[in-house]
N, C-alpha and C positions, 0 to 999 in steps of 0.2 A: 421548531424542531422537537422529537419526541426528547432527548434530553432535558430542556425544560420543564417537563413534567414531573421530573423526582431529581435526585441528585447521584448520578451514576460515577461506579468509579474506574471506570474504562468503557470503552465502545472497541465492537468489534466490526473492523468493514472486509465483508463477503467477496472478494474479488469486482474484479472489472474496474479499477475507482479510475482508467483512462478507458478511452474507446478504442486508440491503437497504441501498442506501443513503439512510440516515437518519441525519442529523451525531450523535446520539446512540452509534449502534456504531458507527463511527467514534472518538467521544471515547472508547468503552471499547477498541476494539481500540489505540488510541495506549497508553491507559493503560497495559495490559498488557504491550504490546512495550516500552516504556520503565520503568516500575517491577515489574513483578513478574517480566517475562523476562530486562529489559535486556543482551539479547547483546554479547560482548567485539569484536565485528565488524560491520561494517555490513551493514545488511537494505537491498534494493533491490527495491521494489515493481513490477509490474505490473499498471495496473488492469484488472479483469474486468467484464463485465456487471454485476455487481451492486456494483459499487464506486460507479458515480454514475448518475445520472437526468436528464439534458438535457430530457425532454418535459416530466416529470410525473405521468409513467402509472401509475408506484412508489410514490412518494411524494407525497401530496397537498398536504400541509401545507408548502409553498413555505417556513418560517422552519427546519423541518427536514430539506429536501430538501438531497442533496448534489449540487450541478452539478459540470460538468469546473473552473468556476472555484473552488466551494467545495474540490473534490478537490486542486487544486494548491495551493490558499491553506495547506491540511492539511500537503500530501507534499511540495511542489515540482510540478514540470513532467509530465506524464505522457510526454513521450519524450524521452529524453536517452540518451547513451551516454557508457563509461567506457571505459578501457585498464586489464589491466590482467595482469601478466607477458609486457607488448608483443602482447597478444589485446585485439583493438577489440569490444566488448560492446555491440549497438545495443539499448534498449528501448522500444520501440512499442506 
């Protein structure tokens, strides 16, 4: 991984990190980033299209759909910003 390379002190992932959102890739992409990657730094998300479903269009099944509330109840907030070596980091 480009990580490897130097020693970062955060990563930032661009949206999309499921293909649909369906709480089930969701439960596995958690898993992943937490047990089998678990990075020494924090990962700060940005959600993409395909990260939640507000209509329903996606996802039919409403007990597996991920809305922006299911998405925050997951991640947190989806726009928050940080500081950080006195650089103010907005994400939207």
């Amino acid at each position: 991984m480009a990580f490897e390379k130097g020693n970062p002190s955060f990563i930032v992932i661009l949206g999309d990190f499921v293909r649909k959102p369906d709480v089930w890739n969701h439960r596995f992409f958690l898993t992943e980033m937490t047990t089998e990657i678990n990075l020494p730094f924090p990962v700060f998300l940005v959600s993409g299209n395909h990260d939640f479903d507000d209509t329903g269009e996606v996802v039919k099944r409403t007990e597996r759909r991920v809305t922006s509330e299911v998405y925050e109840s997951l991640y947190g907030v989806k726009d928050f910003d940080f500081v950080f070596n006195k650089c103010l980091f907005i994400i939207m």
